[in-house]
Backbone bond lengths (Angstrom), bond angles and torsions (degrees), N, CA, C in turn:
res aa  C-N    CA-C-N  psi(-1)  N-CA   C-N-CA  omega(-1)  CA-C   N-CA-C  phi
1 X - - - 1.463 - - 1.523 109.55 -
2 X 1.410 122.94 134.88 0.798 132.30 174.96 1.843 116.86 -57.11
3 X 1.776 131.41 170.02 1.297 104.76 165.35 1.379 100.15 -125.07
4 X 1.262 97.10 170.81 1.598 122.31 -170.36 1.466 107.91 -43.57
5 X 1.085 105.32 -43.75 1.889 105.81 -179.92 1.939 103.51 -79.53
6 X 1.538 134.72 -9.56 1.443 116.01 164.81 1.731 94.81 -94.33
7 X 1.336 120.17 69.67 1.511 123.33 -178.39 1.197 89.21 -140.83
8 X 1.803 122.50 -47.59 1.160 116.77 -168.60 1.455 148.50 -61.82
9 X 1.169 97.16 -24.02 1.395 117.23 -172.49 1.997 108.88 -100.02
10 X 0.764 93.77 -20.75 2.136 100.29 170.04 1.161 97.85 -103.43
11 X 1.172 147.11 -8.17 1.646 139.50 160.59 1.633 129.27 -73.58
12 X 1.617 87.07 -47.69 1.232 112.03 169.15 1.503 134.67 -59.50
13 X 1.829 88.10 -50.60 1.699 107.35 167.89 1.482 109.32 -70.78
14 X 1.300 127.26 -26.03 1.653 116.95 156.37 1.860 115.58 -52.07
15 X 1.488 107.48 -38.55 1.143 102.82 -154.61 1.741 99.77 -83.99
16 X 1.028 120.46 -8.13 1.572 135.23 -169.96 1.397 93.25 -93.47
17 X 1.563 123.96 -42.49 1.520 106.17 164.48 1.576 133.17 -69.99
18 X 1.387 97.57 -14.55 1.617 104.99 -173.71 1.376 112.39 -99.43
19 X 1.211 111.74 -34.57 1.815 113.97 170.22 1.140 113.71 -111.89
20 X 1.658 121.47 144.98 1.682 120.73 -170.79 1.486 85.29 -101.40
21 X 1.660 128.76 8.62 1.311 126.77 -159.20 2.198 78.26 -87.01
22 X 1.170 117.93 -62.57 1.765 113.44 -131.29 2.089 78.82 -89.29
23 X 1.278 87.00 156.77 1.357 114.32 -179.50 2.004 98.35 -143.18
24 X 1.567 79.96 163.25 1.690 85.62 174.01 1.752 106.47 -122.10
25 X 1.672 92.64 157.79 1.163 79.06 167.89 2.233 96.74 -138.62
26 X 1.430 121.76 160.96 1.285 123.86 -171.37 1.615 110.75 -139.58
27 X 0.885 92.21 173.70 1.979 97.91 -173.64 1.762 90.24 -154.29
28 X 1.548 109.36 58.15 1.398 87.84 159.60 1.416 92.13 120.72
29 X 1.527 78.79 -112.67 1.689 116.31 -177.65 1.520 118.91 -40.41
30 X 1.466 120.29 108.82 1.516 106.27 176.17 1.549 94.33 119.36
31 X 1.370 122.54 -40.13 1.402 128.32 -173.95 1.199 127.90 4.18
32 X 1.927 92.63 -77.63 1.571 123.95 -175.86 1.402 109.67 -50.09
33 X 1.426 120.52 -66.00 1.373 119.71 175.45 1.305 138.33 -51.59
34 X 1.720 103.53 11.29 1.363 125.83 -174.15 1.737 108.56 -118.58
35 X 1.474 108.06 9.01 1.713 102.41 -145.34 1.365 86.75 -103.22
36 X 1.842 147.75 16.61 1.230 139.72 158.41 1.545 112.35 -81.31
37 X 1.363 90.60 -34.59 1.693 122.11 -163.53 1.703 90.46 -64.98
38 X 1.072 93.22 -55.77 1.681 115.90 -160.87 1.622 104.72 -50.42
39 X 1.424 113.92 -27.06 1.643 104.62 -160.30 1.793 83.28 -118.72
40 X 1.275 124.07 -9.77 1.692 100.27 164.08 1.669 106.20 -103.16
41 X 0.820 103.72 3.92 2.068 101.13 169.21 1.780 100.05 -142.20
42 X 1.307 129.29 73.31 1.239 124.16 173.30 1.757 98.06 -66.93
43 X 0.723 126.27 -29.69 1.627 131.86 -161.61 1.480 93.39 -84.38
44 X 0.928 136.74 -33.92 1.448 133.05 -173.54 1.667 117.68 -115.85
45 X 1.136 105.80 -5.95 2.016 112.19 159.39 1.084 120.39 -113.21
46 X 1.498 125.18 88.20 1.539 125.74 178.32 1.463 101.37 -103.73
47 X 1.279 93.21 162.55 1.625 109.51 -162.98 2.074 79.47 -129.74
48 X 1.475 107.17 122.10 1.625 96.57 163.11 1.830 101.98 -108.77
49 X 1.214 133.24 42.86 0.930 130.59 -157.98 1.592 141.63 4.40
50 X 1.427 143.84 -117.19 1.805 93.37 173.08 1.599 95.93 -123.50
51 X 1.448 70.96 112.33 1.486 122.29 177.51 1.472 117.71 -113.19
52 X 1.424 136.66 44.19 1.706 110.45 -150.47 1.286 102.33 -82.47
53 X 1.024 151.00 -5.16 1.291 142.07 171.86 1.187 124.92 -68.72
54 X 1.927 107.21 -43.21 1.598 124.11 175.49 1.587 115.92 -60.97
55 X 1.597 91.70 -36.40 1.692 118.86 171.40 1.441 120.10 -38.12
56 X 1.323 120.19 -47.96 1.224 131.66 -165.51 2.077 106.98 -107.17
57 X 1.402 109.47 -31.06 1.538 113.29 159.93 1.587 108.42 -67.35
58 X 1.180 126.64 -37.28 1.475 117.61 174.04 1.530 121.68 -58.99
59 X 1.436 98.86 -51.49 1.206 101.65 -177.98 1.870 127.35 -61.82
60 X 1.439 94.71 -16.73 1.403 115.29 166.51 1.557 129.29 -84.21
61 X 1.219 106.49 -21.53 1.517 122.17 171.47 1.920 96.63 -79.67
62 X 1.575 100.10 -51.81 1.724 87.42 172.93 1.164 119.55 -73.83
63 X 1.220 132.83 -15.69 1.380 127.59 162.62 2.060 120.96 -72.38
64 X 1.521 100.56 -19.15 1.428 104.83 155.85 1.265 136.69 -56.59
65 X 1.165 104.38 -39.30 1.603 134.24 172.46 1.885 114.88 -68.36
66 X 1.366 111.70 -24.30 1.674 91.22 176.22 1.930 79.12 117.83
67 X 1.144 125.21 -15.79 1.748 99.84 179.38 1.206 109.63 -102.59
68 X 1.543 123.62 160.21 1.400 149.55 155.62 1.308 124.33 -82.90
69 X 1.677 105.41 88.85 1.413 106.17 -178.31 1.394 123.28 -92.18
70 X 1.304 100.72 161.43 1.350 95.34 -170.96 2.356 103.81 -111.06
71 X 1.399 98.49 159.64 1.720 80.26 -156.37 1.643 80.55 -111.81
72 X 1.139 133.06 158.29 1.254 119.74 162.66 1.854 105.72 -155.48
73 X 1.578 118.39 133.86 1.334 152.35 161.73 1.353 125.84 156.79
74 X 1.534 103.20 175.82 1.319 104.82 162.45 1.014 146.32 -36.02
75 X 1.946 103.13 120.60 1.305 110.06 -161.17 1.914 135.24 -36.43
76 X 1.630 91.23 -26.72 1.206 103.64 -172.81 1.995 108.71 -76.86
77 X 1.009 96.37 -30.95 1.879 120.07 -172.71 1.797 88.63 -75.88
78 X 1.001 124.72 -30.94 1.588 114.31 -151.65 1.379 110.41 -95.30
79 X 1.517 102.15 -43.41 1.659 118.86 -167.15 1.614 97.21 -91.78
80 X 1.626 100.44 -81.90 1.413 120.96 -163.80 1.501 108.33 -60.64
81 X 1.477 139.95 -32.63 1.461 130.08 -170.85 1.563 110.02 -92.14
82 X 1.460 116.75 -27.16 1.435 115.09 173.91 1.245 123.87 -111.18
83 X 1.940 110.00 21.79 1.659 107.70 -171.47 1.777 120.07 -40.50
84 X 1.313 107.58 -58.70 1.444 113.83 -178.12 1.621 109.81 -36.15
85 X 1.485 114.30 -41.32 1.453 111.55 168.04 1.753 137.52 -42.50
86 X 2.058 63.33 -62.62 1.936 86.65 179.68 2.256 94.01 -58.09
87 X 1.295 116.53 -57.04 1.507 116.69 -176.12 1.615 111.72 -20.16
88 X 1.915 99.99 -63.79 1.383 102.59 -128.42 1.959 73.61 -120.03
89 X 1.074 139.09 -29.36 1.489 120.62 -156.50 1.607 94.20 -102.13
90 X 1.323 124.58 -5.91 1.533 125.22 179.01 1.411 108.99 -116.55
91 X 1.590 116.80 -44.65 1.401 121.03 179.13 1.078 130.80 -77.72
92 X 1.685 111.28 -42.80 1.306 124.43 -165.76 1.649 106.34 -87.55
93 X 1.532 130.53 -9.71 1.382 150.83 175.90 1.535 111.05 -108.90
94 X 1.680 106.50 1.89 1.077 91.87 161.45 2.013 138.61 78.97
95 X 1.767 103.61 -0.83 0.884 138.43 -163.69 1.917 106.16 -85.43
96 X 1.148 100.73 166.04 1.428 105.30 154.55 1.510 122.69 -151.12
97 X 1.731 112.22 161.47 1.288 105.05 179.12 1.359 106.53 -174.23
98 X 1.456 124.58 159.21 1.783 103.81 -160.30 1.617 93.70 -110.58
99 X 1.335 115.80 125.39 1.287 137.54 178.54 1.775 95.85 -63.21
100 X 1.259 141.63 177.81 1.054 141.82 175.12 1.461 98.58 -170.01
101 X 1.679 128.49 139.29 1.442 107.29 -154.73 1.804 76.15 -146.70
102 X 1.415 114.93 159.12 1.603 130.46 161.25 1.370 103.19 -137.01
103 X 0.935 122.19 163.08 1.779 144.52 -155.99 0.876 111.72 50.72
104 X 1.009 154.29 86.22 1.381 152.77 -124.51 1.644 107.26 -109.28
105 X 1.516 112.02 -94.23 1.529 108.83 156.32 1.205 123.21 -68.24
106 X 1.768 107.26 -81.14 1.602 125.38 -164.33 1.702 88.30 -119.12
107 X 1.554 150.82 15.89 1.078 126.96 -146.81 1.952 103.22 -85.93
108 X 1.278 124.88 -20.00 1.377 125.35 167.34 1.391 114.16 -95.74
109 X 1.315 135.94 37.22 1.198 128.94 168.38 1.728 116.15 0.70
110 X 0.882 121.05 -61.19 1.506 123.59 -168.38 1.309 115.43 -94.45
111 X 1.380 83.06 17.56 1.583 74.02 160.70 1.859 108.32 -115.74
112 X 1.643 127.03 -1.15 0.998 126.08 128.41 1.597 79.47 125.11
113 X 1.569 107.51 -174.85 1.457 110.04 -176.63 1.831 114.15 -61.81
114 X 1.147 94.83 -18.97 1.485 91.35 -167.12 1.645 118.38 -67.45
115 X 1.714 94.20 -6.69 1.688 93.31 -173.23 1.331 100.13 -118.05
116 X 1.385 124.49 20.63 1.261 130.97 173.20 1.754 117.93 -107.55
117 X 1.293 103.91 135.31 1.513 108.95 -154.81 1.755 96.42 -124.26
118 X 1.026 123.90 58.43 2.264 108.62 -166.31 1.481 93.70 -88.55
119 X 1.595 127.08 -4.57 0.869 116.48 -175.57 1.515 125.95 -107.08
120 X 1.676 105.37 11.96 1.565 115.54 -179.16 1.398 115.71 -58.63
121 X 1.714 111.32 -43.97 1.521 77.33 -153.97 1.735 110.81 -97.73
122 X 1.452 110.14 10.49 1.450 126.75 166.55 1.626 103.10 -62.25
123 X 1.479 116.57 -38.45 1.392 124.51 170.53 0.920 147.64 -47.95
124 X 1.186 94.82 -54.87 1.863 135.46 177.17 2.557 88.02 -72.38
125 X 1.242 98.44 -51.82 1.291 91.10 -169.64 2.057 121.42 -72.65
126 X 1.604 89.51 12.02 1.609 106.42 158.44 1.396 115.52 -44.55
127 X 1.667 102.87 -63.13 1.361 137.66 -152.24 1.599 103.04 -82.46
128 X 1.328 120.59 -167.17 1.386 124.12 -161.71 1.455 94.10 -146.31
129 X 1.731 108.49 131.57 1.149 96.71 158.39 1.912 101.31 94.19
130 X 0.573 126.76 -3.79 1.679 122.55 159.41 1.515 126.03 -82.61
131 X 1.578 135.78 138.45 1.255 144.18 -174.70 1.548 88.70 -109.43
132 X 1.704 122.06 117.97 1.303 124.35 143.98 1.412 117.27 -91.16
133 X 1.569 120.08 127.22 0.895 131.78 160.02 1.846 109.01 -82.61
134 X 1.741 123.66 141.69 1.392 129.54 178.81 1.279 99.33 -131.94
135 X 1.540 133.34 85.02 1.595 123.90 179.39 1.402 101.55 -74.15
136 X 1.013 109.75 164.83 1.837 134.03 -178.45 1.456 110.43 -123.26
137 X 1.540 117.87 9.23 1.502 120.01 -167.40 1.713 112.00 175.84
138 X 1.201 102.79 141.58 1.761 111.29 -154.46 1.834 95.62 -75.12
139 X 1.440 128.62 -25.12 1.336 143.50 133.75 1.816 114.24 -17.40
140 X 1.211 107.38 -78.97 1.371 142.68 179.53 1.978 96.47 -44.66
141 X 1.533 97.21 -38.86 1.714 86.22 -158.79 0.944 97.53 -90.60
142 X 1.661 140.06 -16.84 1.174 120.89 -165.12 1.636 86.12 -95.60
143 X 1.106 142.04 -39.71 1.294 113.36 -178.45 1.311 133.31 -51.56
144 X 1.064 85.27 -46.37 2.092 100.84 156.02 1.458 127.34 -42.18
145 X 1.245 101.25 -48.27 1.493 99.98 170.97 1.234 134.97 -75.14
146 X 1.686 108.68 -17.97 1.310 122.30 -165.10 2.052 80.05 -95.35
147 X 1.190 108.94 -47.65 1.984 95.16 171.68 1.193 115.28 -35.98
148 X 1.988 93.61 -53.13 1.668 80.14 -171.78 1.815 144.73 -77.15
149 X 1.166 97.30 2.09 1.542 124.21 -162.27 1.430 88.38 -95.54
150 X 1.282 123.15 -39.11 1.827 121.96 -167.95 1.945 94.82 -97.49
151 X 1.493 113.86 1.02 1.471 92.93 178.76 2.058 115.48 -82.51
152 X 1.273 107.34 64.63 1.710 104.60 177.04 1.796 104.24 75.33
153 X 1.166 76.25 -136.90 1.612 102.68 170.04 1.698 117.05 -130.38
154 X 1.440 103.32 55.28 1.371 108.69 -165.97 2.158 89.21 -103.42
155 X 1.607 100.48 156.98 1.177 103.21 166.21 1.672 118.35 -80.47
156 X 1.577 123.32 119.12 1.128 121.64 -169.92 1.770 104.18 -112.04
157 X 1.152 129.56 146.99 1.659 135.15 179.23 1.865 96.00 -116.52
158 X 1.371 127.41 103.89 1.443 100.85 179.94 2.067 86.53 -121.37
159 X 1.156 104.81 125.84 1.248 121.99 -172.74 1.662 117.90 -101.04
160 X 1.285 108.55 97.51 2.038 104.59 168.16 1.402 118.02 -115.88
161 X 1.233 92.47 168.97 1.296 105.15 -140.46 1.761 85.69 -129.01
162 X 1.437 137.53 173.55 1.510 142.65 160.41 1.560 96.22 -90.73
163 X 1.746 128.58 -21.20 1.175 123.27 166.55 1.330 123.24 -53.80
164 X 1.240 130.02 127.84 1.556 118.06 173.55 1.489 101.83 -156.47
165 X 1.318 120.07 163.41 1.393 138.02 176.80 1.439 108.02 -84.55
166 X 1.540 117.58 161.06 1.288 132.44 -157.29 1.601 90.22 -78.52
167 X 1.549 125.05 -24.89 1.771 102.90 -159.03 1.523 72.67 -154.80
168 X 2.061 109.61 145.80 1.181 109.61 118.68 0.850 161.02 24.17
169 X 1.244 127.22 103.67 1.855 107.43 161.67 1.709 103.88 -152.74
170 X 1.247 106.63 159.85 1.753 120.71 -150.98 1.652 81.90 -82.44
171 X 1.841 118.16 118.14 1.261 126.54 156.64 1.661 113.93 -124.22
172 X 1.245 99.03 159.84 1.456 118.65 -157.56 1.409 124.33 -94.85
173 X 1.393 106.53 -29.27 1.776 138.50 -145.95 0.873 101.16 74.80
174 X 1.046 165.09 -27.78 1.580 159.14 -139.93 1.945 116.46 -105.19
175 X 1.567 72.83 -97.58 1.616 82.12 169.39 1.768 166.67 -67.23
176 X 1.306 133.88 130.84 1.502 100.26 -175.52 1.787 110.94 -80.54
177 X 1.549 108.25 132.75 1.718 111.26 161.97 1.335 130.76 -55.57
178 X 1.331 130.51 157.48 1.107 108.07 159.22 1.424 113.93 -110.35
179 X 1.075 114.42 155.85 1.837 105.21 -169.85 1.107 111.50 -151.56
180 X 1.736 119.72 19.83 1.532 130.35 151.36 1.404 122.17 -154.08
181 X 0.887 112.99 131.78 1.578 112.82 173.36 1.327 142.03 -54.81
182 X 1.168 140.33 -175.35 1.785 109.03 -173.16 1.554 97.74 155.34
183 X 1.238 130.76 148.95 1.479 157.87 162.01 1.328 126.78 -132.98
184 X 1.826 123.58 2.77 1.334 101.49 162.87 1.399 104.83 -124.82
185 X 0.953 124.36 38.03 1.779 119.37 176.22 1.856 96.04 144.49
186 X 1.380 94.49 163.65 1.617 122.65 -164.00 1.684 97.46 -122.13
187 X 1.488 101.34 106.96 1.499 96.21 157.92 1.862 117.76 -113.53
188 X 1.152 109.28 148.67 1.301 113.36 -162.52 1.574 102.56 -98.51
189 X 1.304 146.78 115.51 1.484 146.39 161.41 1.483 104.95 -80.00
190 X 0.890 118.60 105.50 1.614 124.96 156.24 1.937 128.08 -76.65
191 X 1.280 87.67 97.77 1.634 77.34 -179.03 1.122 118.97 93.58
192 X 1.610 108.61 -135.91 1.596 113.75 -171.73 2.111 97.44 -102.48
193 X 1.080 103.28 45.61 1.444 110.28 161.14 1.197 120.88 -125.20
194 X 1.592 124.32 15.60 1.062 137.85 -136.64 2.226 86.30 -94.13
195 X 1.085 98.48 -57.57 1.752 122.81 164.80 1.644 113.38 -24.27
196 X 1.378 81.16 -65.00 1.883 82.24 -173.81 1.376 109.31 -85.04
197 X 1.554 128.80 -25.45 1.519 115.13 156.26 1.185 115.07 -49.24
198 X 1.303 132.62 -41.48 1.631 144.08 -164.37 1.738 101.90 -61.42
199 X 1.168 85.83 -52.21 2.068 96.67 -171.96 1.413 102.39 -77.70
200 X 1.074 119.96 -28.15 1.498 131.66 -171.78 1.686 103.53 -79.01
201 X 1.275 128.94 -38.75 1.276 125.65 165.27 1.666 139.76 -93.91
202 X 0.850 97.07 12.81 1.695 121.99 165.47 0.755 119.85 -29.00
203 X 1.362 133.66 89.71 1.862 116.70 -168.34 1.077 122.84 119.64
204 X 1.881 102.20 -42.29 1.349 98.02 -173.86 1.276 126.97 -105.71
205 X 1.226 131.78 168.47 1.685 114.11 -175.65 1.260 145.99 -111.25
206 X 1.391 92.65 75.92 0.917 123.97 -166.60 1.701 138.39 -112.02
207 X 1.469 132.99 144.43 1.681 117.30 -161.09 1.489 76.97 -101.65
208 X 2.186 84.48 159.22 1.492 89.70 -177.71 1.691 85.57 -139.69
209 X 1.582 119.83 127.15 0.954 148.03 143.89 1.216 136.26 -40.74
210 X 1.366 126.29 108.68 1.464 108.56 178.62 1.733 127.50 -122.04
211 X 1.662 91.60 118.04 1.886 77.95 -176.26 1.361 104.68 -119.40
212 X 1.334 93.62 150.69 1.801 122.57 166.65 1.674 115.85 -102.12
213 X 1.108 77.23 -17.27 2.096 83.01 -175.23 1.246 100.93 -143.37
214 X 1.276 112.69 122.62 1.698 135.88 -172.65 1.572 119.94 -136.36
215 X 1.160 107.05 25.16 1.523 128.32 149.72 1.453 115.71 -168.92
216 X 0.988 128.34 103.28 2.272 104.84 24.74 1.483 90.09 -93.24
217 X 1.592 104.03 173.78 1.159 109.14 -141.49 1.884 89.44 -120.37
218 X 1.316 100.44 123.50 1.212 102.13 -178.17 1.548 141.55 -57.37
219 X 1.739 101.59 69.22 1.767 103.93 -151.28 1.374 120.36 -68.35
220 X 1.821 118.84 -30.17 1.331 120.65 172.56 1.940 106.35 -59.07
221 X 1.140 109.69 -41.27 2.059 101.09 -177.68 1.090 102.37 -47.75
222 X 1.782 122.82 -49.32 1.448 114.35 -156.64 1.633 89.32 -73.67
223 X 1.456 125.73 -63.25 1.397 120.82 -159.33 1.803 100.28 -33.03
224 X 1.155 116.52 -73.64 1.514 133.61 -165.49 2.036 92.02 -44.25
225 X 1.316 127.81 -56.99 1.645 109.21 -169.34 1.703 92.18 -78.01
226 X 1.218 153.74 -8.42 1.246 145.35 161.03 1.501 113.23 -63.75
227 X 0.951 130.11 -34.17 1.523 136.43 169.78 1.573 110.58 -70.01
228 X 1.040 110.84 -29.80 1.865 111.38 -171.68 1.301 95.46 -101.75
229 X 1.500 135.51 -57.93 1.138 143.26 -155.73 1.853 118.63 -99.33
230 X 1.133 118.13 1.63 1.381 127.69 -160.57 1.100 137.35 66.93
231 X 1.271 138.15 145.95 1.269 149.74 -165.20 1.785 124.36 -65.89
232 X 1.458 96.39 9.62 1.632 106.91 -177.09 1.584 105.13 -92.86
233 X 1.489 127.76 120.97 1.439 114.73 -167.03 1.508 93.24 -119.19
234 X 1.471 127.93 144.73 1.473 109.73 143.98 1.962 90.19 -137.86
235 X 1.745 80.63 149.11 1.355 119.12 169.33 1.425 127.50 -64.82
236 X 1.218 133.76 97.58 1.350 111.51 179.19 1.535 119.14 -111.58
237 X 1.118 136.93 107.27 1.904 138.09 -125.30 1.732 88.45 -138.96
238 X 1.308 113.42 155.06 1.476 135.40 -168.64 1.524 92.14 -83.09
239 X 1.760 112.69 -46.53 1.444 115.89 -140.00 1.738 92.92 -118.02
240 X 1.077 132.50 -161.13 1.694 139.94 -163.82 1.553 111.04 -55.57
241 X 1.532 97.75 116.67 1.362 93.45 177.87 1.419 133.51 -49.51
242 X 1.306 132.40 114.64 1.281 126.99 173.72 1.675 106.04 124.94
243 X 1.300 115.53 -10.49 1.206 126.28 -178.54 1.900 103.80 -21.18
244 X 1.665 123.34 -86.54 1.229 167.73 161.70 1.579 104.26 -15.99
245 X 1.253 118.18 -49.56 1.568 132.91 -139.95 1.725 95.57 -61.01
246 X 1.780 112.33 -42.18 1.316 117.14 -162.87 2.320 81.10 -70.89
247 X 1.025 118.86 -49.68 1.347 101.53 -160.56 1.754 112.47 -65.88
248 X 1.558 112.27 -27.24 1.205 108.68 165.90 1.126 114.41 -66.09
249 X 1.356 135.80 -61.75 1.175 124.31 162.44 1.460 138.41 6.79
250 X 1.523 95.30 -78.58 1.693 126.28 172.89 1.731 100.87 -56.81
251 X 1.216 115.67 -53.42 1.891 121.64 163.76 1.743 90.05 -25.16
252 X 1.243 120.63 -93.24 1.428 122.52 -152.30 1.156 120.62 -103.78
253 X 1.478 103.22 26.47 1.937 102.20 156.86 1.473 123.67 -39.59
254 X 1.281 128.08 -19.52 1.352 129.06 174.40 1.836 121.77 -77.90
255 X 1.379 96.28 -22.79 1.368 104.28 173.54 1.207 111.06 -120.48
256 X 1.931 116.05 168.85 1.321 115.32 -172.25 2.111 83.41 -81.04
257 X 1.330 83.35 162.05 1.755 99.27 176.36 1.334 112.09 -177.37
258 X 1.887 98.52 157.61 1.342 84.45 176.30 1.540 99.04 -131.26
259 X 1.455 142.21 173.49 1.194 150.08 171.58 1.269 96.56 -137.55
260 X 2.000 99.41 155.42 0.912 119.77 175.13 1.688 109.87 -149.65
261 X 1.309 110.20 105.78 1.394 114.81 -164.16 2.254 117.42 -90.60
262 X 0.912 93.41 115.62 1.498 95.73 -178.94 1.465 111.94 -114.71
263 X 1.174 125.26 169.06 1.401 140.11 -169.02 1.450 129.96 115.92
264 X 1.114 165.69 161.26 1.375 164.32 -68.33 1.796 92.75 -105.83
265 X 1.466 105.07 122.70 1.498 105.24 174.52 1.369 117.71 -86.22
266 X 1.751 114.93 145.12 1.468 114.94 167.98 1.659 137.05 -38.50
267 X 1.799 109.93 -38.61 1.318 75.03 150.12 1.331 120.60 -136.34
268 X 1.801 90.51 -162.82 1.350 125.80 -138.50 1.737 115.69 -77.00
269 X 1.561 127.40 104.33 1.288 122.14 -173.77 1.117 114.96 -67.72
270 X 1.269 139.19 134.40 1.407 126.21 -168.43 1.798 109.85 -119.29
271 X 1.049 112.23 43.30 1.729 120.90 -173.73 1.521 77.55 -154.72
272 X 1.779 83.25 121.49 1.821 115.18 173.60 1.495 85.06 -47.35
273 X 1.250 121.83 -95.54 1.725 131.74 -165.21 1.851 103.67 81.62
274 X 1.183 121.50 -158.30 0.913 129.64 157.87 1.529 144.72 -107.43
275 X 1.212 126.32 -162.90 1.455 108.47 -175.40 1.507 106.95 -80.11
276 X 1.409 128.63 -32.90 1.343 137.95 -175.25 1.321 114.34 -66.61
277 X 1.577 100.75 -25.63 1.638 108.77 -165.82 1.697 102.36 -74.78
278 X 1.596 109.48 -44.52 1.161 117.32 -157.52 1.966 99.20 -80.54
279 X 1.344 115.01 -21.36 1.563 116.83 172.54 1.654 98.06 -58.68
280 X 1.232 127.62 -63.34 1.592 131.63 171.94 1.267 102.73 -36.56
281 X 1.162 120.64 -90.13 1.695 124.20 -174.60 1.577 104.12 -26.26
282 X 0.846 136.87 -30.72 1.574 133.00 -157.67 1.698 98.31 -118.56
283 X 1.278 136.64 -21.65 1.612 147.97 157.43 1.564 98.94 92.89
284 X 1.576 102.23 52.96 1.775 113.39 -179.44 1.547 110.25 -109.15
285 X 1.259 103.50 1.09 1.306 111.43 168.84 1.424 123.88 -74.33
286 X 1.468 113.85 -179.69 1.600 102.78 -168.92 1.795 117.90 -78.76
287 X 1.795 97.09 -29.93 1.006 113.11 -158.75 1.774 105.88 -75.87
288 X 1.479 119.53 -25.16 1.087 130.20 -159.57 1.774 98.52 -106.25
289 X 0.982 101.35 -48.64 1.738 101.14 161.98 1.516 112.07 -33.30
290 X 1.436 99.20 -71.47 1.885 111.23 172.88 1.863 109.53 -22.14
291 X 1.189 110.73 -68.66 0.978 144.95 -150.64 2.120 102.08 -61.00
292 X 1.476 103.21 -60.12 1.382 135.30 -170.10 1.895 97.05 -78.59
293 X 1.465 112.37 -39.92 1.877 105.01 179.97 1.004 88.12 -81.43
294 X 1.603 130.94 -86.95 1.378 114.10 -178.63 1.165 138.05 14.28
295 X 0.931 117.41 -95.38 1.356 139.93 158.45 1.623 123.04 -29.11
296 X 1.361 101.54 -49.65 1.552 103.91 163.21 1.572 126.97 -49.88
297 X 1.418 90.31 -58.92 1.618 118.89 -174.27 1.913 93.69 -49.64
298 X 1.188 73.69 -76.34 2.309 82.69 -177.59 1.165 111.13 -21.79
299 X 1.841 114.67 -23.32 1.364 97.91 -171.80 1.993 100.91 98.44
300 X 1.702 141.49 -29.98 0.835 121.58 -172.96 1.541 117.34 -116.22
301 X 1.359 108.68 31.34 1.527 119.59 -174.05 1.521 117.07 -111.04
302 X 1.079 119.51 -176.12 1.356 143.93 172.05 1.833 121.45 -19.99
303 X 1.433 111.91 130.60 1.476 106.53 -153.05 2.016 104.36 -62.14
304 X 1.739 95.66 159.30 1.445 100.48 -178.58 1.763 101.87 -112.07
305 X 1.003 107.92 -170.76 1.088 117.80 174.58 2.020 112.00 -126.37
């Protein structure tokens, strides 16, 4: 199977033929897969090489102008090295443009902390006014992207990962699915964790939620499986644990509830390892998931809020 990030660049270069609106913009990374694109829209594929700061002011000066740019690298280069950009040259002007990110959390290990980002979209959720897209499938991303490129001139975050789920599934931008049934608690799979929640709940009875888009954060789905399924929620997120918890939260201020948010821990593993290794280290695996809802749900696990 192909991954979500070889989606981007033949989706995109469709979309550069079909609208004189979207342009790209690059820092490097991604280049090559841009270099057909590049010689039938020179005016609309600039490369500022690594530059990420200029990266994200360009794309805002072309978004001044009436175009829809598109932003593309590493998560860590995109969000975390040019925030003040993304803040004040996209937010504070009022602009939009769809960020597009690869390595997502831990997905290049070796390439060391510096290309690891678990803390983007807690970042990005400083600010006001951003749509994160979280695909779970290289399927999933191009629909996403093609949403996000046709959403106006709104600011879009669409985040992939080389993580992905075995299959598909029909997303909207909008909403979370439901894609298991359940009566003692609601766990939410975000993305490409959608798999190991699945294997991870086997047995138990529990509904399982599925989101691709987690800002804004789909509060009527959760309200509606909290009424059928009970008021026990846990989070299961690609990127920093706990990201979500304040928006679930705010979801069921009307009822007593509890959450319990899991996904990428504060700290820092310092052995490249692999991508599987670092899902363990962080308890994103199936076996440790099991272990951590469980336990919640029962009533004798891990603190809620």
């Amino acid at each position: 199977m192909d991954t979500m990030r070889d989606r981007l660049a033949p989706v995109v270069s469709r979309l550069l033929d079909e609208d004189p609106r979207v342009a790209v913009v690059l820092a490097e990374i991604g280049r090559d897969a841009f270099t057909e694109a590049w010689h039938r829209h020179p005016d609309r594929v600039v490369n500022v090489g690594i530059r990420e700061q200029l990266l994200v002011g360009v794309a805002a000066g072309m978004a001044l102008t009436g175009l829809r740019p598109v932003v593309h690298t590493f998560a860590s280069f995109l969000v975390e090295r040019p925030f003040e950009q993304v803040k004040l040259d996209l937010g504070h002007q009022d602009v939009g443009a769809v960020l597009v990110s690869a390595a997502a959390s831990f997905d290049w290990p070796a390439g060391g902390y510096t290309h690891m980002a678990p803390g983007d979209v807690a970042l990005l959720d400083t600010l006001d006014g951003w749509t994160v897209h979280v695909p779970g499938h290289p399927d999933e991303a191009e629909t996403l992207l093609r949403h996000a490129v046709a959403a106006g001139d709104d600011k879009v975050y669409v985040r992939l990962s080389v993580q992905a789920n075995r299959d598909a599934l029909p997303v909207d931008g909008e909403h979370f699915r439901a894609v298991r049934e359940g009566r003692s608690g609601v766990v939410v799979a975000v993305g490409p964790m959608l798999d190991a929640v699945l294997a991870a709940v086997e047995g138990l009875d529990v509904m399982v939620l599925y989101a691709t888009t987690v800002r804004p954060f789909d509060a009527a789905a959760l309200r509606r499986a909290t009424a059928t399924a009970g008021a026990d929620v846990v989070l299961v997120e690609p990127y920093l644990a706990g990201t979500s918890t304040a928006a679930a939260n705010d979801a069921l201020a009307h009822v007593p509830h509890r959450v319990l948010g899991l996904g990428v821990g504060r700290r820092e593993l310092r052995r490249y390892g692999r991508v599987e290794e670092h899902a363990a280290a962080h308890g994103l695996d199936a076996r440790s998931l099991r272990e951590r809802i469980g336990g919640f749900v029962a009533g004798a696990g891990g603190g809620g809020s």
